[in-house]
PLY file of the C-alpha trace (Angstrom):
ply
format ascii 1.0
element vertex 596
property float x
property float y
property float z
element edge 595
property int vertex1
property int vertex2
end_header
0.00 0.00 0.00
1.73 3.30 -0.78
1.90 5.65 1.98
3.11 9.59 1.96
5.83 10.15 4.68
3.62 11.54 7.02
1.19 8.74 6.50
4.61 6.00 7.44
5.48 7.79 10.45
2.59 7.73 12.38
1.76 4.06 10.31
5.64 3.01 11.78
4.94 4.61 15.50
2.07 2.36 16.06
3.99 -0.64 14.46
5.72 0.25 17.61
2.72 0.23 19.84
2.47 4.28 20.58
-0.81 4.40 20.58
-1.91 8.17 21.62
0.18 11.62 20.98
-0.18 14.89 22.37
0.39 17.99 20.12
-1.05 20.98 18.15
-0.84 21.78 14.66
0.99 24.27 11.90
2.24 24.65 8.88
6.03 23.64 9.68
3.87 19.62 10.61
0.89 20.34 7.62
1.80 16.90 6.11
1.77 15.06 9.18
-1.46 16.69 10.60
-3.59 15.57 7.94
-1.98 11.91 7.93
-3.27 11.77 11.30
-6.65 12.72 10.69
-6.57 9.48 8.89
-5.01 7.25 11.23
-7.45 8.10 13.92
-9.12 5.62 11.68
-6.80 3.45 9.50
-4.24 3.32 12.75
-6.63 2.91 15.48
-3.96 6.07 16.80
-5.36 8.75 19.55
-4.73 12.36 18.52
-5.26 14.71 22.07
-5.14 18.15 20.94
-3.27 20.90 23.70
-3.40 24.65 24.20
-0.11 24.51 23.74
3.27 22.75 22.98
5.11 22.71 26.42
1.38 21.02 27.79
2.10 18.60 25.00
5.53 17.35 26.21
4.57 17.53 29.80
1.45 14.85 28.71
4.52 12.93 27.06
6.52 12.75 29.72
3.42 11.89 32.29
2.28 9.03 30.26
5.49 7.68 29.95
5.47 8.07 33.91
2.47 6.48 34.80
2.02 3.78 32.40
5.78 3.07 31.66
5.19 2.83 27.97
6.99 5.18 25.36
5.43 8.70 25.69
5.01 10.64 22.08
4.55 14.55 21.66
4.64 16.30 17.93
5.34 19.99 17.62
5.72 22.39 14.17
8.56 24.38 13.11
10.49 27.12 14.95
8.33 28.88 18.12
6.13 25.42 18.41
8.99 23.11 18.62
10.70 25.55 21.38
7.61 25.27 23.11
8.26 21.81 23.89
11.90 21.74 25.62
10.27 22.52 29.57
8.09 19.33 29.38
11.06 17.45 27.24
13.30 18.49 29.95
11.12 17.31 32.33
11.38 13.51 31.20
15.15 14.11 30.42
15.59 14.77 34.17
13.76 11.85 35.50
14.89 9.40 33.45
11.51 8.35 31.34
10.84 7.78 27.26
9.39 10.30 25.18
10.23 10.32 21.54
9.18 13.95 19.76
8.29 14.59 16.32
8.68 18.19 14.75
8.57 19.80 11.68
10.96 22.51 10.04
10.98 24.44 7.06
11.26 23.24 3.62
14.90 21.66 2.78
15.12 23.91 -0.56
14.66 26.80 2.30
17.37 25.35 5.31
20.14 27.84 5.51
18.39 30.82 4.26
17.26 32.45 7.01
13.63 31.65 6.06
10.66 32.32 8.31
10.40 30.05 11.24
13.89 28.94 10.42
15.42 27.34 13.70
18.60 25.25 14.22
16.71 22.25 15.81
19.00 20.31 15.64
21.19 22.30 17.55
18.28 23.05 19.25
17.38 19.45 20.44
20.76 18.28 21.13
20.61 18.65 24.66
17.78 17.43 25.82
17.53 14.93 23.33
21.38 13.52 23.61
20.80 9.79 23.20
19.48 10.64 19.56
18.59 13.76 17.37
18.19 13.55 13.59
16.87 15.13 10.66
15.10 13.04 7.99
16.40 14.63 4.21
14.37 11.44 1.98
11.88 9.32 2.14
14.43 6.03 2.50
15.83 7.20 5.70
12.29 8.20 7.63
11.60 4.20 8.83
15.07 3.80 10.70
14.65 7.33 12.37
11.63 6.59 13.94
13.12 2.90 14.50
16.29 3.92 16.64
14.10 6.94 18.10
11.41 4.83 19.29
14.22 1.99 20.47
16.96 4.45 21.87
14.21 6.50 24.01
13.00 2.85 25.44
16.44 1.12 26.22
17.69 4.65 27.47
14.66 5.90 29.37
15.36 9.13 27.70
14.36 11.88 25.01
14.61 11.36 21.45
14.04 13.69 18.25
12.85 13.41 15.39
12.62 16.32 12.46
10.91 16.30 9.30
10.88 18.98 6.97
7.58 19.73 5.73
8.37 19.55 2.28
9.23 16.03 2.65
6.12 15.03 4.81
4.55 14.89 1.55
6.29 13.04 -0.47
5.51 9.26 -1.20
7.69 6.93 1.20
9.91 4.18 0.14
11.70 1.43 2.35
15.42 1.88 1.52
17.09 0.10 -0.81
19.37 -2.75 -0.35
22.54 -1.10 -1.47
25.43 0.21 -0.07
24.72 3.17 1.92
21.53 2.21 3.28
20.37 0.90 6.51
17.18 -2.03 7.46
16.01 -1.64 10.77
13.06 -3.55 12.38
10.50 -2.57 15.23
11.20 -4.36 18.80
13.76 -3.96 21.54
15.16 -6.22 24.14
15.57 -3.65 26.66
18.32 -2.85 28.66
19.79 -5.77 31.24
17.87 -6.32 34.13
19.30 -9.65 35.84
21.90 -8.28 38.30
25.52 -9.91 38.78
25.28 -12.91 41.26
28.55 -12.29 42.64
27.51 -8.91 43.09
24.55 -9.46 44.77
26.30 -12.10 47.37
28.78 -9.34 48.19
25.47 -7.01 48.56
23.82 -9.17 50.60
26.83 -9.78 53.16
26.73 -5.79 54.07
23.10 -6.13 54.66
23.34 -9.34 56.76
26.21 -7.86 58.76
23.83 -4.67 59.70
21.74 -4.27 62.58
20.28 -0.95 61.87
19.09 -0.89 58.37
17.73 1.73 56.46
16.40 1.51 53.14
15.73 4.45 50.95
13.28 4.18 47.55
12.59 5.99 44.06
10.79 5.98 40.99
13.12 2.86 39.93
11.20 0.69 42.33
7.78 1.78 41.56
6.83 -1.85 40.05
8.63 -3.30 43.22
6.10 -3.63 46.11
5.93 -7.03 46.89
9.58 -7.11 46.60
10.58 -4.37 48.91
8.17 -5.40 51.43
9.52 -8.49 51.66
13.05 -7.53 51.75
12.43 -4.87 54.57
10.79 -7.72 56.78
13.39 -9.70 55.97
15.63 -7.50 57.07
13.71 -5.99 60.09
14.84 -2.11 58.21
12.75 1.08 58.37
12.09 2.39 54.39
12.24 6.25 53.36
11.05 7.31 50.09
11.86 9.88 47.67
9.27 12.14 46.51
8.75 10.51 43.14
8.63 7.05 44.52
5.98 7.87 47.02
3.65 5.20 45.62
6.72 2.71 46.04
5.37 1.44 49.51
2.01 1.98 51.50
2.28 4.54 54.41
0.39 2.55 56.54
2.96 0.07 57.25
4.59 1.34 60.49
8.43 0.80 59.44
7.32 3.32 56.42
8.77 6.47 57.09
7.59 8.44 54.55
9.44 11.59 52.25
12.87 12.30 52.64
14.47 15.76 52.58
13.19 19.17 52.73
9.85 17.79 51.79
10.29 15.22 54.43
10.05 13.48 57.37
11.19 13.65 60.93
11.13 9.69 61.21
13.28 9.64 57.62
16.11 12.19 59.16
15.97 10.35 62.49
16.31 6.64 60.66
19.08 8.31 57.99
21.22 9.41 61.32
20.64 6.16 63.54
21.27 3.73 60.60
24.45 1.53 60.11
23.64 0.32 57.07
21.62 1.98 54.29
20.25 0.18 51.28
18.84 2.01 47.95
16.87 1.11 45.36
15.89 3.02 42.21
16.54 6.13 43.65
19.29 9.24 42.77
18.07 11.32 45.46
19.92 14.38 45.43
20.22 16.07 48.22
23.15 14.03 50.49
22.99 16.04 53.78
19.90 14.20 54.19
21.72 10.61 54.02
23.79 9.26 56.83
27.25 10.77 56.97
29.66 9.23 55.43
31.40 7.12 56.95
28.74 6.17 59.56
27.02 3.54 57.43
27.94 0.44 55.23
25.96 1.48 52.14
24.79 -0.18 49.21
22.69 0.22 45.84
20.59 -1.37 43.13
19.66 1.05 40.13
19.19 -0.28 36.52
21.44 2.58 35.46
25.03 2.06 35.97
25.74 5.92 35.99
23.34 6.39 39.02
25.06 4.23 41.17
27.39 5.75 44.04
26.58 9.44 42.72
24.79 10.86 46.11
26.75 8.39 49.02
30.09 6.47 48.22
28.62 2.93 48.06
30.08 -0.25 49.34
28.40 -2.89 46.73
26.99 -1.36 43.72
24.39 -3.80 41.58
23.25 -3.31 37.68
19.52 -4.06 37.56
15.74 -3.92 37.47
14.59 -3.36 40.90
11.89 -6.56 41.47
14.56 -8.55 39.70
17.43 -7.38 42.16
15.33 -7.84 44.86
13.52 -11.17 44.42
17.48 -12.72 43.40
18.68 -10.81 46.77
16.05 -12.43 49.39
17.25 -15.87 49.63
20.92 -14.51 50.42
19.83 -12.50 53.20
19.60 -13.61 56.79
16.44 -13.09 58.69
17.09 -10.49 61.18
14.55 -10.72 64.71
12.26 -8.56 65.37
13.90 -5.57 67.67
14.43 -2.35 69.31
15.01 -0.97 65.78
12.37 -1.02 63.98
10.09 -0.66 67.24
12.11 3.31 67.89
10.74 3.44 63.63
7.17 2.76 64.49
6.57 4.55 67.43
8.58 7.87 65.58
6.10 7.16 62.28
3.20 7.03 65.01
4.19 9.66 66.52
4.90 11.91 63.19
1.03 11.13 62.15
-0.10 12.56 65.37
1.88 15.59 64.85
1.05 15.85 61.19
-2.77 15.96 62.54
-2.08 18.18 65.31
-1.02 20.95 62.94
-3.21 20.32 60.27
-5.33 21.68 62.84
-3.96 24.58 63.87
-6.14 27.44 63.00
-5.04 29.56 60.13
-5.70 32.55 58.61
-8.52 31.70 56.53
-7.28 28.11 56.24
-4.27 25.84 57.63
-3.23 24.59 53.62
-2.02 21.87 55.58
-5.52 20.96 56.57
-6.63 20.70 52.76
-4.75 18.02 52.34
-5.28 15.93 55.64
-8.86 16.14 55.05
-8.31 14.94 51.80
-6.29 12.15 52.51
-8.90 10.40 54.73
-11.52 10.64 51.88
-9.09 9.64 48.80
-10.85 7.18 46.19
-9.71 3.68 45.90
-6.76 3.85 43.03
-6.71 7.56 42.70
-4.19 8.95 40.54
-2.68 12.17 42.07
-0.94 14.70 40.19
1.36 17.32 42.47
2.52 20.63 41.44
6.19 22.22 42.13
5.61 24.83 44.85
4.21 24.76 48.56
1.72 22.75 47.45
4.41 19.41 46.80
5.25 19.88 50.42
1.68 19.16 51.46
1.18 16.71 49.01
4.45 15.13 49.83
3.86 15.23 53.81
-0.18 14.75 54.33
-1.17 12.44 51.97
-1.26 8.60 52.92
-1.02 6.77 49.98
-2.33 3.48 49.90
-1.93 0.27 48.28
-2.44 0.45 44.52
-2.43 4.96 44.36
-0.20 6.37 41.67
0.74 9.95 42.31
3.96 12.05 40.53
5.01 15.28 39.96
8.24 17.23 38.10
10.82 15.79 39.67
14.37 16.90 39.26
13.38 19.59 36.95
10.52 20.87 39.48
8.88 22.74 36.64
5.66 24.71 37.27
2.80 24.23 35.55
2.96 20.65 35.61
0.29 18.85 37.44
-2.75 19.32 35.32
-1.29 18.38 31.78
0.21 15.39 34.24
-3.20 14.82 35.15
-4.82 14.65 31.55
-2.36 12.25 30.34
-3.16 10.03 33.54
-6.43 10.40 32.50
-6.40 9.57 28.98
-4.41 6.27 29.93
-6.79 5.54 33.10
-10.02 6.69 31.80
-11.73 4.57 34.88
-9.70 5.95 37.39
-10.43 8.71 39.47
-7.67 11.85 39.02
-6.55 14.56 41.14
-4.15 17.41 40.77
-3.22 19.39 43.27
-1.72 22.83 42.16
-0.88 26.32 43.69
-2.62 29.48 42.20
0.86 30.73 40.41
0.92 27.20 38.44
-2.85 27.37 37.99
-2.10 31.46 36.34
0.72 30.11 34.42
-0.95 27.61 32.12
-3.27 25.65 34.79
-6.25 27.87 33.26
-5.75 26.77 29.77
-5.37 23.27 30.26
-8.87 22.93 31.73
-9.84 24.14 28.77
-8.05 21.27 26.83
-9.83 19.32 29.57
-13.35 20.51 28.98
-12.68 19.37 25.10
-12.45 15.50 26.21
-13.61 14.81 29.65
-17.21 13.24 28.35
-15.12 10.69 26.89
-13.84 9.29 29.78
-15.85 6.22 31.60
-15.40 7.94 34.99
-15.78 11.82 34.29
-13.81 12.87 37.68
-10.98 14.68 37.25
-10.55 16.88 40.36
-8.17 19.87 40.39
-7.63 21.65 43.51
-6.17 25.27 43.43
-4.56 26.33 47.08
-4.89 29.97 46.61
-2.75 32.18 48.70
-2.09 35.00 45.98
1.51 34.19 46.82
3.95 32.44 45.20
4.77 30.40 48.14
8.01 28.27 47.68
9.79 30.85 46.61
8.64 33.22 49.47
9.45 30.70 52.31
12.76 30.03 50.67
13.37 33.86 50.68
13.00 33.54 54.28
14.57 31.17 55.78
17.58 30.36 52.97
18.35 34.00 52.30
17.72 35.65 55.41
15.20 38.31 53.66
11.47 39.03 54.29
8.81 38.67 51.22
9.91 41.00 48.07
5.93 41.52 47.97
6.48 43.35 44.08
7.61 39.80 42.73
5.59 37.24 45.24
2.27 38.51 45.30
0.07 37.76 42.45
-3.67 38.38 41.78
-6.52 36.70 43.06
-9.04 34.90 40.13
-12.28 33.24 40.31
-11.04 29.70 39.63
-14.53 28.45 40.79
-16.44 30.75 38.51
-13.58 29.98 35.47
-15.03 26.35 35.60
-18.48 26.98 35.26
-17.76 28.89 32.06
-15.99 25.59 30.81
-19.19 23.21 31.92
-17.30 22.21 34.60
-18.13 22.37 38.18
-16.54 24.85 40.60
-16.34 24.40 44.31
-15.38 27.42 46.70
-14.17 27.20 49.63
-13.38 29.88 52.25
-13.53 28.11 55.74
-11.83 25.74 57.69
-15.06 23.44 58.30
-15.99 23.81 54.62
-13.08 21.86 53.93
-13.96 18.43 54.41
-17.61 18.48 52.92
-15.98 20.26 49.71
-13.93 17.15 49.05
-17.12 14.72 49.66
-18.72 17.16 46.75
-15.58 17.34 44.11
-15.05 13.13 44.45
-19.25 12.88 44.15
-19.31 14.54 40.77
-20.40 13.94 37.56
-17.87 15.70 35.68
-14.56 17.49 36.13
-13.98 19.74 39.37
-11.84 23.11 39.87
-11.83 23.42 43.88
-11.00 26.95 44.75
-9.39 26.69 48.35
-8.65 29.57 49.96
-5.49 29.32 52.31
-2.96 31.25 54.46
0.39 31.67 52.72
1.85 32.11 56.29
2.09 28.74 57.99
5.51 27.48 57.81
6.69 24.60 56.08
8.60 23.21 58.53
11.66 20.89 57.22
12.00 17.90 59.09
15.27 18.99 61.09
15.67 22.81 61.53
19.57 23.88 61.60
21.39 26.14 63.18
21.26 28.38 59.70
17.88 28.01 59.09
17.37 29.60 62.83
19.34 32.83 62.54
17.98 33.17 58.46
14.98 33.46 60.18
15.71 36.13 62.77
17.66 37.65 60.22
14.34 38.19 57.99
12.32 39.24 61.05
13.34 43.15 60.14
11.88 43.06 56.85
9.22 41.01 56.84
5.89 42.87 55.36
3.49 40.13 56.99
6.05 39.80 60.23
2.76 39.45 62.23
1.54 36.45 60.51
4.32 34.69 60.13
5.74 34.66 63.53
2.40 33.50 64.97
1.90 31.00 62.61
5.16 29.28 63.04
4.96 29.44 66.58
1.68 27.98 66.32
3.21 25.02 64.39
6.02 24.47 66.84
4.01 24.39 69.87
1.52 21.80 68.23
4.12 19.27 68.39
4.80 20.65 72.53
1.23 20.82 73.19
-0.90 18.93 71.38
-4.49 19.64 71.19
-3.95 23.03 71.82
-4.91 24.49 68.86
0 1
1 2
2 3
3 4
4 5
5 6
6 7
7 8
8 9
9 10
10 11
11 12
12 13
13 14
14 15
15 16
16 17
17 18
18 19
19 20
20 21
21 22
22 23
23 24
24 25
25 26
26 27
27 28
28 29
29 30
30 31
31 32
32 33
33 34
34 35
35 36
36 37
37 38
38 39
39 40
40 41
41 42
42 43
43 44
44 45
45 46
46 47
47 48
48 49
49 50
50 51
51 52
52 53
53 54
54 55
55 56
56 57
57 58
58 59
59 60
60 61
61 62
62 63
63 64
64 65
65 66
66 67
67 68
68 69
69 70
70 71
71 72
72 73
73 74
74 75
75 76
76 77
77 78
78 79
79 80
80 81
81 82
82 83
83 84
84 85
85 86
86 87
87 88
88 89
89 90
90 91
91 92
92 93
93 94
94 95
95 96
96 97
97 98
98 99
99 100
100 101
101 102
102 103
103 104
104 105
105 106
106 107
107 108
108 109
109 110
110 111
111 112
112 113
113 114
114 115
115 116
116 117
117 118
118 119
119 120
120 121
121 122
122 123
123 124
124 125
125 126
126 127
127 128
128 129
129 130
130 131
131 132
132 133
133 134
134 135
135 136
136 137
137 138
138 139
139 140
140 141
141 142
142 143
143 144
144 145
145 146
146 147
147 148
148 149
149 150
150 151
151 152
152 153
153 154
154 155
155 156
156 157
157 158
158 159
159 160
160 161
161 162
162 163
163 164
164 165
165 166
166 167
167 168
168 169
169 170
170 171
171 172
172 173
173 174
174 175
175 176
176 177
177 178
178 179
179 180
180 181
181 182
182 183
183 184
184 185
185 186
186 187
187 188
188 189
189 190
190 191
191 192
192 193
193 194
194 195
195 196
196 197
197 198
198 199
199 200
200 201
201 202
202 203
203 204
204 205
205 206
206 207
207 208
208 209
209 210
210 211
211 212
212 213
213 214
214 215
215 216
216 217
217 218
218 219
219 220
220 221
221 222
222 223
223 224
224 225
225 226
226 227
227 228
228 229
229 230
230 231
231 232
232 233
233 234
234 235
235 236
236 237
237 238
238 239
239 240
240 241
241 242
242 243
243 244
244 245
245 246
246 247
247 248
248 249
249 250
250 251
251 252
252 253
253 254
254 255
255 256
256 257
257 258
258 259
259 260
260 261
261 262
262 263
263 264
264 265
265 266
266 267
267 268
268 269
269 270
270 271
271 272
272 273
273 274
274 275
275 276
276 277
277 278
278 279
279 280
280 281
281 282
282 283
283 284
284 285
285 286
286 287
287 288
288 289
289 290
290 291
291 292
292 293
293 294
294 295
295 296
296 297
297 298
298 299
299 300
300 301
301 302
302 303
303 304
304 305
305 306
306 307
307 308
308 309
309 310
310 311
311 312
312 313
313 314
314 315
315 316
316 317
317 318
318 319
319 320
320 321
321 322
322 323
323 324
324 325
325 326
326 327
327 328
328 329
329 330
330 331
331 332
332 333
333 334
334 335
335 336
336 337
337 338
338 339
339 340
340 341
341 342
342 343
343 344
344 345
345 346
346 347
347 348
348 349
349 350
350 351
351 352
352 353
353 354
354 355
355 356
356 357
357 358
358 359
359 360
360 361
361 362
362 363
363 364
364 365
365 366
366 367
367 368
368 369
369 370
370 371
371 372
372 373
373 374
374 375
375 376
376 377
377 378
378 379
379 380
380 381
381 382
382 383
383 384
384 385
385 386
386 387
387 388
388 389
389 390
390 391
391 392
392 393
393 394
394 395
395 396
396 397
397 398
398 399
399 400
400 401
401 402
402 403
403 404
404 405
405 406
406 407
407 408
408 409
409 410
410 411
411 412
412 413
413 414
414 415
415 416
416 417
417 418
418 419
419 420
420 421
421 422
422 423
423 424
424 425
425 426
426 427
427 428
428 429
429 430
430 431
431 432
432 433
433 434
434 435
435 436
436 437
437 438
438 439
439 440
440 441
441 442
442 443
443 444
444 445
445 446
446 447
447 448
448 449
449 450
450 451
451 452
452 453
453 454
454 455
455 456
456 457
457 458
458 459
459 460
460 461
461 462
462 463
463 464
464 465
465 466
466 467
467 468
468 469
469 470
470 471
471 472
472 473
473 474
474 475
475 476
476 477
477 478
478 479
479 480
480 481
481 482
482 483
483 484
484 485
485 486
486 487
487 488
488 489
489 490
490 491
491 492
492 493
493 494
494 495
495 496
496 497
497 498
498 499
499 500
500 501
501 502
502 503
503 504
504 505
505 506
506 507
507 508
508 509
509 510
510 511
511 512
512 513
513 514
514 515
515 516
516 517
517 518
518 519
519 520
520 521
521 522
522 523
523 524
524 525
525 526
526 527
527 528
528 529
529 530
530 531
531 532
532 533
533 534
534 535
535 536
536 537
537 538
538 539
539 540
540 541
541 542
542 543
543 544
544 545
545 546
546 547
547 548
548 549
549 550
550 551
551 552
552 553
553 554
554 555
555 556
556 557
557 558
558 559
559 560
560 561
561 562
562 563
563 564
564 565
565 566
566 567
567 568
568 569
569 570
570 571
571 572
572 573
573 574
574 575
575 576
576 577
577 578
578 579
579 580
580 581
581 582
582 583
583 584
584 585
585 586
586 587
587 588
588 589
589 590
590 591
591 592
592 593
593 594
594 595
């Protein structure tokens, strides 16, 4: 059957199994947009139309996240492809597949400083590193999309393709079997997952010589449950969890200690600094201060990237695999360790953390404690929700409050920590899981920045989904939060009001105008019955929750510099009022509990 270019690409992408892309159209991609009118039909391929080209990517890199399957994005020529870098950067930085497709300017035109003109491959060459490359005839289109597809898979990592729209038109032809030419074939084996046995033994020996083991968890050991709880029992060791592998483990197991970090936990510092021995799996947490200090702990790793391993903590044993597979070949080597005064001192602390957790969601706040949103939403969270979280004060919350339970799903922008991201996160969790119930939760600078416009991308689809319940909660503080507690306590300055504060909007009332629902909410007992309402509806929900900027959030070991940044910032502090009461409302809830 003869094809046009654009007609093999998106023909040779589902050969591949891609089965949905995210993008918007334009001249500089005219070829391929009409192919895929058609294979909506002849391809059985999904076509989700964005606002805009950085949504696009971020949808790319979410699928990719939450279904592990290849994520695809397409973008046209010059501003659109741009566009897409944030979200491609975005699954760069945490390591998962997204293959992008864009168009540039005629090849007759290349060099001639014609309209729209942009070195993308220059361009691209960053963020796509594993593989870039520019199609220039027909014969070469099927191995680009081959080794893009298979590169991005093995790699976990961005590739590029570009067309020039000139040649999206043209009839395809396989390449000829002459010198010169190249025959690839769809299907990869994947990258090596069955971890060195002598390797492993010497592994396994560290562990069984511990007595205080700590085990820290990432986004590598999402698929690893079963093996990771048995593991920990088998080893009688507490488990942290970095903030992408948060669905990793259940937090209601009482050796689970929760986020690690500034987002973190007290029980997570406390195990990190008690530990002799500190396994990690699938995890290149950055931030080392938070680790044991070196030399105070036997440490060893499992990642399935050999260039992860010993980057954050110099490593005893380092092992080259999949995380389940690691795991299940490690159990029978390890000794079973009795139950003991270890992981007893991990419960009670994870016990106690919970209490204190509630005690200061409590705290009254002016209007609301934000930390109260979320505890109230945790208790009422629908079986297999898939959460979204937003960069900003909200991923504290999100990372802190919420219990996730067996069989949840839940990420956010990881290394990159890009704003903006948790509702195009959310539709591509929702395109995937169209059953599922989704919620994002996002701050009311994200929501400004391109939050508004993907609701609109989200009113286009949502009566296609078997469960319509998308929930999106906006924490509006008409600050930009993060940034103004890190002002505060890292550089020793009160809030620079000109470039925090931004303006209040009626995301409740924005909804309605969509056909959506809109929920406001301006008081703490409102809370509670507002979440009961947004999981009860029949379609998509924009919660408007107001919330006081000013309640600290608190990192799970306060130093010496934090302290006096603090004082420092006391002197030019516009809201000094609010801000001292509220933190000293939040310390005192862990001194005296119940009084609120």
């Amino acid at each position: 059957m003869s094809m046009t270019v654009s007609e093999f690409v998106w023909h040779r992408l589902r050969e591949w199994g891609l089965k949905r892309v995210y993008g918007y159209p334009g001249d500089g991609v005219g070829g391929l947009d009409v192919a895929l009118e058609k294979a909506k039909t002849t391809e059985g391929l999904e076509y989700v139309q964005v606002r805009h080209e950085e949504m696009a990517a971020f949808m790319a890199s979410a699928h990719a996240k939450f279904t592990g399957e290849v994520g695809l994005c397409y973008a046209t020529s010059g501003p659109g492809a741009i566009h897409l870098l944030t979200g491609l950067y975005d699954a760069k930085m945490d390591h998962v597949p997204v293959v992008a497709i864009v168009g540039q300017q005629a090849r007759t035109a290349i060099g001639a400083n014609y309209q729209q003109e942009v070195d993308l491959q220059t361009l691209f060459k960053d963020v796509a590193s594993e593989f870039v490359a520019t199609a220039m005839v027909p014969e070469q289109v099927r191995q680009l999309i081959d080794r893009a597809v298979r590169i991005a898979s093995a790699t976990r990592s961005v590739t590029c393709v570009i067309i020039p729209n000139d040649l999206q038109l043209l009839a395809y032809q396989d390449p000829p079997l002459i010198h010169g030419t190249t025959h690839t074939g769809v299907g990869h084996a994947g990258p090596a997952r069955t971890p060195d046995a002598d390797a492993l033994r010497d592994l396994a020996a560290v562990l069984n010589a511990g007595s205080k083991v700590a085990m820290l968890v990432g986004s590598g050991a999402l698929a690893a449950t079963d093996e990771l709880i048995a593991v920990a029992d088998r080893l009688q060791a507490g488990c942290a969890k970095a903030l992408l592998g948060k669905a990793a483990l259940p937090d209601d197991l009482p050796w689970v200690t929760g986020g690690i970090g500034l987002l973190g936990t007290a029980p997570s510092w406390n195990m990190m600094q008690d530990c002799d021995t500190l396994l990690v799996v699938g995890s290149s947490f950055p931030y080392s201060e938070f680790l044991p200090k070196p030399g105070t702990a036997r440490a060893v790793q499992i990642d399935l990237d050999p260039t992860r391993l010993s980057l954050r903590y110099p490593m005893e044993v380092n092992v080259v695999g999949d995380s389940a597979t690691a795991l299940r070949a490690l159990l029978p080597l390890l000794e079973q360790k009795k139950p003991g005064a270890w992981r007893k001192t991990i419960a009670k602390d994870v016990a106690k953390w919970w209490d204190l957790l509630e005690a200061r969601a409590m705290v009254e706040a002016e209007p609301i404690n934000p930390q109260r949103i979320f505890w109230e939403c945790s208790k009422r969270l629908p079986d297999n929700v898939i959460m979204t979280g937003d960069s900003g004060s909200v991923a504290n919350w999100y990372g802190r409050d919420i219990k996730m339970r067996r069989g949840m799903m839940g990420s956010l922008s990881g290394s990159l920590a890009s704003l903006g991201a948790a509702t195009p996160y959310a539709v591509a969790a929702k395109m995937a899981f169209p059953d599922r119930v989704v919620l994002a939760f996002i701050g009311d600078g994200a929501m400004q920045m391109n939050g508004l416009n993907v609701m609109i991308t989200i009113s286009k689809y949502w009566k296609q989904w078997s469960d319509p319940r998308l929930v999106v909660m906006v924490l509006n503080n008409q600050d930009l939060n993060q940034v103004t507690w890190e002002e505060r306590v890292q550089l020793g300055d009160g809030k620079t009001e000109s470039t925090q504060s931004i303006p209040d909007f009626a995301y409740h009332t924005y909804a309605g105008l969509l056909g959506l629902k809109g929920i406001l909410v301006r008081e703490p007992d409102e809370v509670g019955p507002a979440w009961d309402e947004a999981f009860a509806a029949d379609r998509p929900v924009i919660m408007n929750i107001y919330a006081d900027p000013n309640v600290p959030p608190l990192p799970p070991h306060i130093t010496f510099k934090d302290a006096k940044n603090f004082l420092t910032m006391l002197p030019t502090e516009p809201e000094l009022g609010s801000v001292v009461k509220n933190s000293l409302k939040q310390v005192l809830a862990g001194v005296l509990p119940g009084k609120h």
